[in-house]
C-alpha positions as CSV (number, residue, x, y, z in Angstrom):
1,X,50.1,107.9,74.5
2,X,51.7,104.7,75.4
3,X,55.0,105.4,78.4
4,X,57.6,104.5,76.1
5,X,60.2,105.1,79.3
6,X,61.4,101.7,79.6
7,X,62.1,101.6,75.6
8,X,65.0,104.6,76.2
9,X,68.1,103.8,74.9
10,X,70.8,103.7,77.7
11,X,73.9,102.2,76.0
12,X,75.3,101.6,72.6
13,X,78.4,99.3,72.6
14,X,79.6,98.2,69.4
15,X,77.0,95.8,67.9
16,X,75.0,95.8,71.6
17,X,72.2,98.2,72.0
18,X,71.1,98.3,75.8
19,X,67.4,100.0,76.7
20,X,66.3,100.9,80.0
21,X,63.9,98.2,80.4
22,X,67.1,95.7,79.9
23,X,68.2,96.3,83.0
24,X,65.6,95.0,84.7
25,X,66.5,91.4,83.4
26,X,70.0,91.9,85.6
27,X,68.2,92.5,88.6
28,X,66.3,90.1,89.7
29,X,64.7,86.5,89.1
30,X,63.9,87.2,85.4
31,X,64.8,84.9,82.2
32,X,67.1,86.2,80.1
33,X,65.5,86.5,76.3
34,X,68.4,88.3,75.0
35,X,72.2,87.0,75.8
36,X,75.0,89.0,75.5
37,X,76.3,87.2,73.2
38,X,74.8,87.5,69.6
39,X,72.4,84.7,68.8
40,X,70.7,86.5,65.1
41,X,73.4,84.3,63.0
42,X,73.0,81.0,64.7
43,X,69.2,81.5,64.5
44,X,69.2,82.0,60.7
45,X,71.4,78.7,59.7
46,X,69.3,77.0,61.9
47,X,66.0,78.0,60.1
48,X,67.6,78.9,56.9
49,X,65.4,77.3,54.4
50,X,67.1,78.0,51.0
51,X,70.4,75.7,50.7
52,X,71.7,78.2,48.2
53,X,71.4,81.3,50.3
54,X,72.7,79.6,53.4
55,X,75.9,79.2,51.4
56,X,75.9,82.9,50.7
57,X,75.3,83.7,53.8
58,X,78.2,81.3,55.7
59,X,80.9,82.2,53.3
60,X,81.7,85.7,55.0
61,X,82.0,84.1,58.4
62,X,84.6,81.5,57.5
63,X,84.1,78.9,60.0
64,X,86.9,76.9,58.1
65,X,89.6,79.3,59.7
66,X,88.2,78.8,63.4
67,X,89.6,76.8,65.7
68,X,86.5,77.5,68.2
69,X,82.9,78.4,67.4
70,X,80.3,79.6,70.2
71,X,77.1,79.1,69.1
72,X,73.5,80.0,71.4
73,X,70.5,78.2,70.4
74,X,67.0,79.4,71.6
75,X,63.8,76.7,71.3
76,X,62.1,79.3,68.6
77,X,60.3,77.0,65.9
78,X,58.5,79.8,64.6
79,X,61.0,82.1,62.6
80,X,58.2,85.0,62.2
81,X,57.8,85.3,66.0
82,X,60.2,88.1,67.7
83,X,62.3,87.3,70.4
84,X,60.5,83.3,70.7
85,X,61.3,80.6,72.8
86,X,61.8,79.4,76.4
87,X,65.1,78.2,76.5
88,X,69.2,78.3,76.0
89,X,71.2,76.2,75.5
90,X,75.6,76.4,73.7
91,X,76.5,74.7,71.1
92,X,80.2,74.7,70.6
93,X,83.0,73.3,67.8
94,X,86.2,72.8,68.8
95,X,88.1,72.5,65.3
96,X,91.2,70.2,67.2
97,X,88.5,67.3,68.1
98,X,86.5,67.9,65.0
99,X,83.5,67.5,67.1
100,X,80.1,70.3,68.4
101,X,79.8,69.9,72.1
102,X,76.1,70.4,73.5
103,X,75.8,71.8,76.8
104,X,72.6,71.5,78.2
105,X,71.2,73.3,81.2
106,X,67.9,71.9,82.2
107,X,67.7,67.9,81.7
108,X,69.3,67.5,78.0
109,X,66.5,70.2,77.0
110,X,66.6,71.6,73.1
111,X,68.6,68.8,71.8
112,X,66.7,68.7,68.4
113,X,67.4,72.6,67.9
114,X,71.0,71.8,68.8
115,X,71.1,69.0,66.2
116,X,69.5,71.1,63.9
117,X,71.8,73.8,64.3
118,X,74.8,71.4,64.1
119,X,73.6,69.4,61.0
120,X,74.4,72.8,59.3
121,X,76.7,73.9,60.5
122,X,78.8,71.0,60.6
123,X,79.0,71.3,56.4
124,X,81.0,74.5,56.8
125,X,83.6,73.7,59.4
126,X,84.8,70.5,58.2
127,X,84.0,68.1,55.7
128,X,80.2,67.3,57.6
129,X,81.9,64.3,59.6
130,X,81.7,66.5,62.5
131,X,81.2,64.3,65.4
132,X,77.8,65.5,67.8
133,X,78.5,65.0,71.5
134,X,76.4,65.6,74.7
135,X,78.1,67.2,77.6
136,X,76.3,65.4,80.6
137,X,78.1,66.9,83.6
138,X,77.2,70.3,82.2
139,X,76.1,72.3,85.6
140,X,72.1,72.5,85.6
141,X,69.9,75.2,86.5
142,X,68.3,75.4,90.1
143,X,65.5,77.1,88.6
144,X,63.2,78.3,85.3
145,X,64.7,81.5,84.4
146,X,69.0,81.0,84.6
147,X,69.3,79.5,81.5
148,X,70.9,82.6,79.6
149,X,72.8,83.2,82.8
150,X,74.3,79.5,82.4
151,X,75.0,80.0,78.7
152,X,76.8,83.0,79.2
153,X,78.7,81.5,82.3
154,X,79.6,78.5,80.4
155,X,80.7,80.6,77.4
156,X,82.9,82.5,79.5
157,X,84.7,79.4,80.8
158,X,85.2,77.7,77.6
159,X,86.4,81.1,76.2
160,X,89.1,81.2,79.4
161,X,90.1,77.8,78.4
162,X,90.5,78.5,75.2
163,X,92.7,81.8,75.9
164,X,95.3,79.4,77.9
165,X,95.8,77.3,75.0
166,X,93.4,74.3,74.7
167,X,94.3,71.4,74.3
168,X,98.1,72.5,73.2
169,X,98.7,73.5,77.1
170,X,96.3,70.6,78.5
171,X,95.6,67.0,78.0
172,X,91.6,67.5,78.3
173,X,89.3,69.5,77.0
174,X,86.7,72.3,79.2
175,X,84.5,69.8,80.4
176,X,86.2,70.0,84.1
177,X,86.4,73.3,84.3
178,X,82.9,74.3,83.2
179,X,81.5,71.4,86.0
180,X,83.8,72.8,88.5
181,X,83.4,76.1,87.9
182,X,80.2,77.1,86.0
183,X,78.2,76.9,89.1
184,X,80.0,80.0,91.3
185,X,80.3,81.8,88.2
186,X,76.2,82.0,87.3
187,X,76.1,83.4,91.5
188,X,77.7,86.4,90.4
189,X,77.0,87.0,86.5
190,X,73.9,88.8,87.0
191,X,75.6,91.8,89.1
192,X,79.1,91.5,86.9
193,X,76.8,92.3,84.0
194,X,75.1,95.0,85.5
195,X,78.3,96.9,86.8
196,X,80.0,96.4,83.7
197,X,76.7,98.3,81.6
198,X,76.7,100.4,84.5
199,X,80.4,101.3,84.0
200,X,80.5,101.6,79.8
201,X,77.4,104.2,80.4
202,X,79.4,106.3,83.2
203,X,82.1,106.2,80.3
204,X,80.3,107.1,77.7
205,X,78.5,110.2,79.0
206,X,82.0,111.4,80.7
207,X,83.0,111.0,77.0
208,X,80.7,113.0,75.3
C-alpha cells in the first residue's frame, strides 16, 4: 500500500485546505504550484471556451462593483492537466485607471496568458476598453522556483496600497512601492507563511 503520509490533511481554513506534504514547499528551495491566493477562477475565464457560459459564470463575481481585481495566472495551456505549468505571474485592474497591470517576475514571461486572461476579463469590468499595461520595474526573481513567492509578495503590497486609499490618498499608483519593497518582502514570505499555518493549526486543535 502506497504511504499516503504526506497526503494528511493538516489545516482547513476557510476555502484553504493545507496537507502535510504542503509544508514542504515553505521550507526550502521549492516552486510554489499552489499560491495562497485562489487561482481556480482566473484559470477558468482564461480557458473558458463557451462565451455563453463564461457569462454565467462572471455574473456572480461582479467585477463591475470592484475597484481592485487580483488575478494569478499560471502558464497551463492544457486545461485537462492538474496543477500544470511552470510559472506565475499577477494580473491586476485597478477600476480608477481603467487599466490591468502585468507584473512580471522573470523577463516579461507569460505575457500571452496574461493577455488572454485580460481580453476577458476586460468585458466584465468596464466597457472592454480596458487599457493593458506592462509593469517593467516589477522586482525579478534571483532564481527558478520564487515566482509564487513574488506573486504573493507583490499581491500583498498592492493590497497594502490599496488599504491606505489608492490613489484618493496618493498621487501615483503601487508601482514604487512594489519596486521598493517587493524584494525584502519575498526574504521573509516563505517563513511568515509557515508560522502563520503553523499558528492557525496550534489554534485549531486548542479549539477542538
Amino acid at each position: 500500500m502506497a504511504n499516503t503520509w504526506g497526503d494528511d490533511k493538516i489545516l482547513s481554513f476557510n476555502d484553504v485546505v493545507l496537507r502535510r506534504s504542503d509544508l514542504d514547499i515553505f521550507n526550502g528551495t521549492q516552486f510554489l504550484k499552489r499560491p495562497l491566493i485562489p487561482a481556480s477562477i482566473a484559470f477558468w475565464i482564461s480557458n473558458c471556451p463557451d462565451a455563453e457560459s463564461l457569462k454565467d459564470f462572471m455574473k456572480p463575481l461582479r467585477l463591475l462593483d470592484i475597484d481592485l481585481v487580483i488575478l494569478p495566472v499560471n502558464d497551463n495551456l492544457n486545461v485537462e492537466l492538474e496543477e500544470g505549468g511552470l510559472h506565475w505571474i499577477l494580473l491586476v485592474y485597478y477600476k480608477e485607471t481603467n487599466s490591468f497591470f502585468h507584473h512580471a517576475y522573470f523577463m516579461g514571461a507569460n505575457q500571452w496568458n496574461a493577455r488572454q486572461l485580460y481580453k476577458a476579463v476586460s468585458l466584465f469590468v468596464s466597457d472592454g476598453d480596458a487599457a493593458f499595461r506592462e509593469c517593467g520595474d516589477t522586482p525579478q526573481q534571483k532564481n527558478g522556483y520564487d515566482c509564487g513567492v513574488h506573486l504573493l509578495a507583490t499581491a500583498q503590497v498592492i493590497c497594502k496600497w490599496f488599504s491606505s486609499g489608492g490613489m484618493k490618498n496618493r498621487d501615483e499608483l503601487w508601482l514604487s512601492d512594489v519596486k521598493e519593497t517587493v524584494p525584502n518582502v519575498v526574504n521573509n514570505l516563505r517563513e511568515e507563511i509557515l508560522g502563520l499555518i503553523r499558528r492557525l493549526m496550534s489554534e485549531k486543535s486548542v479549539s477542538k
